[in-house]
N, C-alpha and C positions, 0 to 999 in steps of 0.2 A: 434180572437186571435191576427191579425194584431191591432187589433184598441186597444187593452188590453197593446200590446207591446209599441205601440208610445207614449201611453197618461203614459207608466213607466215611458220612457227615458226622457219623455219632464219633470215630474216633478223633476225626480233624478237630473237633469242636472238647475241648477239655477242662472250657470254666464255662459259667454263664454266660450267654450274651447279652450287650444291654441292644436296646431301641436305636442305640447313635451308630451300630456297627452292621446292619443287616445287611446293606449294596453286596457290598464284597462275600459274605456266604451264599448270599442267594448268587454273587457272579462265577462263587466256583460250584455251587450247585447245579448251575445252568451250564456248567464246563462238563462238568461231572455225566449228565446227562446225555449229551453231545459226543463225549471221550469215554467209551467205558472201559473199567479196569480192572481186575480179579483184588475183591474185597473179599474177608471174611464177611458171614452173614450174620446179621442183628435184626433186632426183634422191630414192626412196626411202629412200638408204641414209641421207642425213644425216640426218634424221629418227627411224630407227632407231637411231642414235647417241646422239642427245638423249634418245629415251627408256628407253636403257639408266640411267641416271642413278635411276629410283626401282628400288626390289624389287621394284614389282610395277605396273609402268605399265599393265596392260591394265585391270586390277583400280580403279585410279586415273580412269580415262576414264571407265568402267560406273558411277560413282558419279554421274557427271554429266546420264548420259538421261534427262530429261525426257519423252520420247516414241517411237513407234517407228522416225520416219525418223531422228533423233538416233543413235538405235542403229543403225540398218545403217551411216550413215558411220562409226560406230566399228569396226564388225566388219571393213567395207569397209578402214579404215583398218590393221585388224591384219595383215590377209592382203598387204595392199603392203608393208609395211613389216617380214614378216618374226617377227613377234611370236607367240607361243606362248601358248595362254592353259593355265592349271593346271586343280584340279581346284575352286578356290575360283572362278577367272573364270568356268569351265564353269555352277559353280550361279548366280554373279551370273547370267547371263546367261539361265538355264533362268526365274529369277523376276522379269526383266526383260519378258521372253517372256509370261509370263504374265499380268503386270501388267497389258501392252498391249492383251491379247485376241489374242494369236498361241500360241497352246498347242500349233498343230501344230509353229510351228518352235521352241517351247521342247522337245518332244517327240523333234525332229531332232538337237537340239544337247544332252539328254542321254543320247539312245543312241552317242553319239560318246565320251562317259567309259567308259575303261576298266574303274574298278572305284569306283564312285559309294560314297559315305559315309551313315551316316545322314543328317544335315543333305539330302544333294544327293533320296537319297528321299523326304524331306520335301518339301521345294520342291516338287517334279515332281509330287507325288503329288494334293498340295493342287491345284492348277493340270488333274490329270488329275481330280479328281475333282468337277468343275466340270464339265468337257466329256466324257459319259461315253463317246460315239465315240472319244475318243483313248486309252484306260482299257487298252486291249488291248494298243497298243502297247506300255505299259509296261512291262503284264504278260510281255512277249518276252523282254525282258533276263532274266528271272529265274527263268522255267519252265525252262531245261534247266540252272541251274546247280546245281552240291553245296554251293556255301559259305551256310553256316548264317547268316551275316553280311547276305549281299545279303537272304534270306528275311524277317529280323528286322526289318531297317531299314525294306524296304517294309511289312510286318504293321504296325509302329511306325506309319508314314506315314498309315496307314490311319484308326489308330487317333485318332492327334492329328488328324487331320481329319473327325474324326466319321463314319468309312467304316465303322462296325464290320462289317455283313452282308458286306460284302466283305473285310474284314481274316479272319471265321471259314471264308469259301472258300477263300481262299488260303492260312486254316493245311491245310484239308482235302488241299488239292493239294501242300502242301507235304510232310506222309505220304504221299503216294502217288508224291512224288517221292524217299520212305525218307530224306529231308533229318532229322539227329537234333535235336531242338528243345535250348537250352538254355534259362538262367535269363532271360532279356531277355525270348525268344520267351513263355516261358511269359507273363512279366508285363506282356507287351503283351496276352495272348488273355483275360486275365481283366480287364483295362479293355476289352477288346472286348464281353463278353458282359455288362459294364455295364451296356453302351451298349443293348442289346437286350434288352429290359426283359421280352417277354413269353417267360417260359421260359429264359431264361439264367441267373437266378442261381443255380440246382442246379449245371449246367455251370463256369459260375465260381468256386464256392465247391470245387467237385470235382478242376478245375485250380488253383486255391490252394494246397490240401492238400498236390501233386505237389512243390509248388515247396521246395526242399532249403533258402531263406532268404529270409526276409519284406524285403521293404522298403517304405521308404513309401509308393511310389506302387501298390504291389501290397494295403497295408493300409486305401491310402484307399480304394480304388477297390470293394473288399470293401464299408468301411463306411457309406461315399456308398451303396452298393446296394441293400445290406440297409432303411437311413433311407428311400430313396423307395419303396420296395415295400413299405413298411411293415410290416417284420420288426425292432422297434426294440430287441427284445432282443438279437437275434441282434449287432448292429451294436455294441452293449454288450460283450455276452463276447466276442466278436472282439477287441475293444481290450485287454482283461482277459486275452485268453489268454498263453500263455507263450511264442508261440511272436513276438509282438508287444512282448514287451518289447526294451529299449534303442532305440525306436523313438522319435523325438522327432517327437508331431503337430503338421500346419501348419495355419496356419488352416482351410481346407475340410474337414480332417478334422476340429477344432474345432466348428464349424457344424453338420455331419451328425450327431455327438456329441450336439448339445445339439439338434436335432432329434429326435433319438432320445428324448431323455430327455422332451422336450414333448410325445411323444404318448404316454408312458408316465407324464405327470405327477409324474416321478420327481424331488421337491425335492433329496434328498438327492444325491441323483448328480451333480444339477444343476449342484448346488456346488462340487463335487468336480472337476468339467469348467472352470467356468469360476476358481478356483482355478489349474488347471493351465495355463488360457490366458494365466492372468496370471503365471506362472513362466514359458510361453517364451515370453513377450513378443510370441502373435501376437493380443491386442487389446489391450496397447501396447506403443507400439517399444521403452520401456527395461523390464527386469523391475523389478517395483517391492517383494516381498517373498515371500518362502517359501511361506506360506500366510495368506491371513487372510480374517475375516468377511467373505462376500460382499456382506451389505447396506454392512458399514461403506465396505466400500473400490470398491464401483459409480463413486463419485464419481472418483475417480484416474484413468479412461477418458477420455485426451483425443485422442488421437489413434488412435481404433480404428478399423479399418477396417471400412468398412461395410457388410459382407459379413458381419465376425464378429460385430458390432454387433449389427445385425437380426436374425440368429439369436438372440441370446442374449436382447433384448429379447423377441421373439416365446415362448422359451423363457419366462419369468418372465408373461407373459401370459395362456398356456394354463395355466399353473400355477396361475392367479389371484391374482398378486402382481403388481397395477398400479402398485405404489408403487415395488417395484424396477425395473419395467420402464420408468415417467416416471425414474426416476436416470440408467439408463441411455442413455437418450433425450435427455435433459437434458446428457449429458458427450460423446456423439457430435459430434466437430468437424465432422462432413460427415453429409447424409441426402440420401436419393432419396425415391423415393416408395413405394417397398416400405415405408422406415423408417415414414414417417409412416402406412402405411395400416395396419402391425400394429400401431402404439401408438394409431389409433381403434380396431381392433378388438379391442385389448385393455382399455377402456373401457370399450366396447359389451358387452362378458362380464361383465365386472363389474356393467355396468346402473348405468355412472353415464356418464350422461346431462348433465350441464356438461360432465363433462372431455372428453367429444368434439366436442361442440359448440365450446367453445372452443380444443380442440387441431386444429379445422378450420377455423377463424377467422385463428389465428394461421399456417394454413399458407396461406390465401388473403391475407394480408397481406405474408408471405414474395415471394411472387408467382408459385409453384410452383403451375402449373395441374394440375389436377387429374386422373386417370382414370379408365374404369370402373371397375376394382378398388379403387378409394379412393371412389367410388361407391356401390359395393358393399357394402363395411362402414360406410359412413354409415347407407346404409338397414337395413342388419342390427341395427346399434346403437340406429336407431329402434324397432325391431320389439320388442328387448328389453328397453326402457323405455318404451314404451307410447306414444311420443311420435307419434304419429299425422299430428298437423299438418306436424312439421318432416317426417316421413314426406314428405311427399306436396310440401313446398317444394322438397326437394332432387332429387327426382324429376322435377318439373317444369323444376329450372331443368337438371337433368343433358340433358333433350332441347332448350329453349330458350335457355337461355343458352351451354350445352356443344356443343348439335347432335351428341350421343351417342345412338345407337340401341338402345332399353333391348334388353338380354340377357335368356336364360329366370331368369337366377336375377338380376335385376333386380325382373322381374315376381311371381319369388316371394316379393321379400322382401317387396312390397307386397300380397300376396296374404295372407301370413302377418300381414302389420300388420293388414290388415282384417280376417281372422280372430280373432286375438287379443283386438281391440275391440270382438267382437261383432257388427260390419257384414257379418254374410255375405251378406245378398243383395247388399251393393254388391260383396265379393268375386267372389259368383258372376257377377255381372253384369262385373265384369272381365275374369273369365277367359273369358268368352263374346266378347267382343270382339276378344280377344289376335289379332294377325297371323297366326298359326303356331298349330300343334295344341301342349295343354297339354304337358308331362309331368309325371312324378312328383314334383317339387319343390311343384309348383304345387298338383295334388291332395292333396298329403301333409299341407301346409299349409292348405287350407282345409277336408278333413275331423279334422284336429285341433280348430281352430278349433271345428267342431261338434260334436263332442265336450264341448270345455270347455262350452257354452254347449246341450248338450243339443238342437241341432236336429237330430235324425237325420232328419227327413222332407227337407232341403236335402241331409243327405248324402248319401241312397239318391239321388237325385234326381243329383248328382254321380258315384256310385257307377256307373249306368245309363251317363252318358256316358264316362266313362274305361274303361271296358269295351268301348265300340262303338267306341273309338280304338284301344285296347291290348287285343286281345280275347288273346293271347300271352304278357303278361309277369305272370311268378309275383308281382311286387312287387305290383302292384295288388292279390290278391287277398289280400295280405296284409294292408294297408291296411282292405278292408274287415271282413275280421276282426277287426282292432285294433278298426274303429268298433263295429262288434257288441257286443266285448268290454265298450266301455268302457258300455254300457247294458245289459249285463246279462243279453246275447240269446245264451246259451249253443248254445242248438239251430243257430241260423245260425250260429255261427262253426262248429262240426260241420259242417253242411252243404258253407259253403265249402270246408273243409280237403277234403271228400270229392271236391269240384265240381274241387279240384289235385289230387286223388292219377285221379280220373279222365282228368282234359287232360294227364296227363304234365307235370304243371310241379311243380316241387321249389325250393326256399328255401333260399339255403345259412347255413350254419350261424352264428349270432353268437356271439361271444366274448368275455367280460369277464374282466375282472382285478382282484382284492382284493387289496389288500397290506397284509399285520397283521404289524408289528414285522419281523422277518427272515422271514416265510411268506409266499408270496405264492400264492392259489387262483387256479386258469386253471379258468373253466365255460363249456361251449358250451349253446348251446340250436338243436334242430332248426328251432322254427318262432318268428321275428325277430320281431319288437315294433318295428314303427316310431315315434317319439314326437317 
């Protein structure tokens, strides 16, 4: 096949070529390749001649593969003729490898690089860490070396590929191979313990500390952690600190920013975030002024990306400002369906009841189908305007027209509607039917319901069976406490608490927060109040 292909190109080819002409030989080289054809046979060297002519012919071919026998004739084709690949062909070829579902011989053909780059760790890593059998090999190249460089690059690899629990072994091994960590290594192991949510951000924030100079992706990677672990102060003063100035945030830091400040209902901050997004231009491309009124200037958002869009919508939602959050929605040149499902359920908050209605109208006219999460907050937004009917329309058409299999917080939201309405027995009769054993969404919500409407004889009655399912979890018996409470049945809620301090079950602690002018009170309370 090789000797078929050179003795093509040498005839097709009958002057020099210059450097302005290469696309098109290398595009019928790559046909050639692909199509084969009864050639006389010619000698390797002319061929090797011809493709001295680019900088970098091997690199030229590898653009070409299509598939994986395409590449062995290329490879095939280097080794006859002579051709040397670098350390750029070496990665083409390691993510060629990979592409194909051959990771052992991308595996083969990076432990042949002498001293592999970030990028080439990258590649490999990604591609090893898909097939975890091959994971070891990798790890070869790099257990007996000192240079702090190969340690990083893999750590790095790990990290951009979502490996973190293997990116934090391999710092482990990397001290015990007395390898001295620098600025990189650091800022890769704190986007590591990001990523591993349960009990890394002490650790994270511990390795932050160490690092001698903040940079962005060390600062986001902090503030993204703190926002989902729901520590939204912490993600605040972090930005605030001194040691985070001259830091210009990118959008994702933006987002986590104004996450933060939405579960902190912090208007003022708010403002102050998205002010700042709109000086560096990451929710619009050009900056449009210094600082100004956020209601005036929401409108000026035309091409925001909708990432930091929906954040910031969602932001002005939970806040309960729906009128900024329809502006903002209103100037977004692109949505998904996150967009559209936070500005129902920022309606649905407010308890106005048209504008979800119609802003779910206008998205089924769009022709953006719908899913369970835009579902979800339909029926939520039903529950919290009492709308009962449409309740139970959209529900129906969610499993017959959608053929969507309702979820437990599907059934709670309808669980809570009929509560809400008074219809507990059809509640209870619901929840009797459900496929699956209740949980606490379900029961929470239909002895609320009892509560408002003073059936406590349905409650206990409920009360009885969430106990003979969940005879273990402290939530429940908090619940029934709550119901005691709200009637007035002081001795039983006593008793309960005694009936947890004997089962060994304990309530962890809730937390609110008041904020008066520049003060802000932080109060816990031992025993929760579900409502």
């Amino acid at each position: 096949m090789v000797t078929k292909l050179l003795a093509f190109f040498h005839r097709r080819v009958s002057r020099p070529l210059t450097r302005r002409e290469p696309y098109f030989q290398w595009r019928s080289l790559s046909y050639t390749i692909d199509r084969p054809s009864e050639y006389p046979s010619s000698s390797s060297h002319s061929f090797a001649s011809v493709l001295s002519i680019s900088s970098n012919p091997s690199f030229a071919l590898l653009g070409f593969c299509k598939n994986i026998d395409c590449l062995k004739k290329v490879r095939a084709l280097f080794v006859v003729s002579g051709i040397k690949s670098d350390l750029l062909c070496h990665t083409k070829l390691v993510g060629l490898y990979g592409t194909f579902g051959h990771v052992g011989c991308a595996r083969l053909v990076f432990d042949r690089i002498p001293e592999p780059d970030f990028y080439s760790w990258k590649v490999m890593i990604r591609w090893a860490c898909s097939e975890l059998q091959d994971i070891d090999g990798v790890k070869y190249n790099v257990k007996s070396s000192r240079n702090v460089v190969s340690w990083t690059s893999m750590l790095a690899g790990y990290v951009q590929n979502n490996c973190a629990k293997e990116a934090l072994v391999l710092f482990n091994r990397m001290r015990e191979a007395m390898v001295e960590s620098n600025h990189f290594t650091l800022v890769s192991l704190v986007t590591a313990y990001m990523y591993v949510k349960c009990g890394g951000l002490r650790d994270a924030r511990s390795v932050f500390n160490k690092l001698s100079s903040v940079d962005l992706v060390s600062m986001t990677a902090m503030i993204v952690g703190y926002s989902q672990s729901r520590f939204p102060d912490e993600a605040l003063k972090l930005f605030a600190d001194k040691k985070s100035f001259g830091i210009f945030p990118n959008a994702v830091t933006v987002a986590s920013l104004l996450s933060a400040c939405a579960q902190l209902s912090n208007l003022s901050i708010g403002r102050l975030v998205h002010s700042l997004g709109i000086r560096l231009g990451v929710i619009v491309p050009t900056v449009v002024k210094a600082l100004v009124d956020m209601y005036a200037k929401c409108g000026a958002i035309r091409d925001a990306s909708v990432y930091v869009g929906t954040a910031l919508l969602n932001f002005y939602a939970k806040c309960g400002d729906s009128k900024s959050a329809r502006v903002v929605f209103d100037s977004m040149g692109e949505k998904n369906t996150v967009t559209w499902s936070a500005m129902i359920g920022g309606y649905g908050i407010q308890g106005d009841s048209s504008g979800f209605l119609a802003l779910f109208s206008d998205m089924i006219k769009e022709n953006l189908e719908p899913n369970e999460v835009i579902f979800t907050r339909i029926l939520s937004a039903c529950t919290h305007t009492g709308r009962l009917g449409e309740g139970w329309k959209y529900f129906n058409s969610m499993c017959q027209d959608y053929n969507f299999v309702p979820s437990m917080k599907h059934y709670a939201c309808m669980v809570d509607m009929l509560a809400r309405a008074g219809r507990l027995e059809e509640a209870f009769d619901f929840i009797e039917k459900l496929p699956f054993k209740p949980d606490l969404t379900l029961f929470g919500a239909f002895l609320h319901g009892c509560g408002l409407h003073s059936r406590f004889d349905l409650g206990e009655v409920a009360i009885k069976k969430m106990l003979d399912l969940h005879p273990d979890k402290a939530c429940y018996y908090v619940l029934i406490s709550n119901l005691y409470a709200s009637d007035g049945r002081w001795a039983q809620v006593n008793r309960v608490r005694e009936l947890m301090k004997q089962s060994g079950l304990s309530k962890n602690p809730c937390c609110s927060i008041t904020e008066m002018e520049t003060n802000k009170n932080l109060s816990f309370s031992r025993v929760a109040c579900l409502a």
